[in-house]
N, C-alpha and C positions, 0 to 999 in steps of 0.2 A: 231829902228823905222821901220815900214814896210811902203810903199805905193805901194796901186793901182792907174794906172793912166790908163783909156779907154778914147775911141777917136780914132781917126787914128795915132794910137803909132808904129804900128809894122809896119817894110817895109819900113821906113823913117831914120832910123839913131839912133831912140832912144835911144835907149839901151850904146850907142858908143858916145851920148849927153851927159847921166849920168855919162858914166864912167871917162870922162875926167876932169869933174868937180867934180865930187865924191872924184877923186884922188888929185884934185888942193884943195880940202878945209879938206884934210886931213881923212877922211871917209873910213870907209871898210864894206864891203859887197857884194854883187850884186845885178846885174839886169836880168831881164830874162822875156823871151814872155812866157804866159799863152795860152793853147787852148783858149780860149774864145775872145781873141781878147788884153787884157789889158796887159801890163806891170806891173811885180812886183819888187819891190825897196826897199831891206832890207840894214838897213844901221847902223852903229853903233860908234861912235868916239865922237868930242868934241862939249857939248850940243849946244854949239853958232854956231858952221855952221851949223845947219840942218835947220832952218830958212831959211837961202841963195839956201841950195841946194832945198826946198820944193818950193820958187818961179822959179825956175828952171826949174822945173817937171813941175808946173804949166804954163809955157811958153813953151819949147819944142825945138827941133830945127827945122828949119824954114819949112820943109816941113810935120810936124805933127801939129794935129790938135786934141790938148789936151780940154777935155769936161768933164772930175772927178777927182779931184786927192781927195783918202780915203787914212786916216791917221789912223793905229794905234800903238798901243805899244810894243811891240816883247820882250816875256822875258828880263830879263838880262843873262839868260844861254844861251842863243842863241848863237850857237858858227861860229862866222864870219870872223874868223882869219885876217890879220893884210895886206889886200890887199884890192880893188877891183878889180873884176872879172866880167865878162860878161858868161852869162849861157846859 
């Protein structure tokens, strides 16, 4: 699964939001700031946590000031090996 999340994401912690929780519900992938302002959020593990992790992103950690989160579907080739990572 991919998400974009824009708002005031970057510069607050986000990214280090995700990964902590990414890693606690078993998830791999990453995260990483885009030129344009948003965070992108490539994830890939067991279809029941990505629920938890998507309200997550939607919430943010406390000093970001999350206003889109876009969901889509990222191949299954996608190759995200068996960590998360911050980019």
């Amino acid at each position: 699964m991919r998400y974009l999340i824009s708002g005031l994401v970057q510069g607050v912690g986000f990214r280090w939001f995700v990964a902590r929780h990414a890693r606690s519900l078993g998830l791999a992938g990453y995260a990483r700031n885009l030129p344009d302002g948003r965070v992108e959020v490539v994830v890939s593990g067991p279809e029941d946590s990505l629920p938890a992790l998507e309200r997550l992103l939607r919430a943010g950690p406390a000093n970001a000031q999350v206003q889109e989160v876009e969901r889509s579907q990222e191949p299954a080739a996608f190759p995200l090996g068996k960590s998360f990572d911050i980019r």
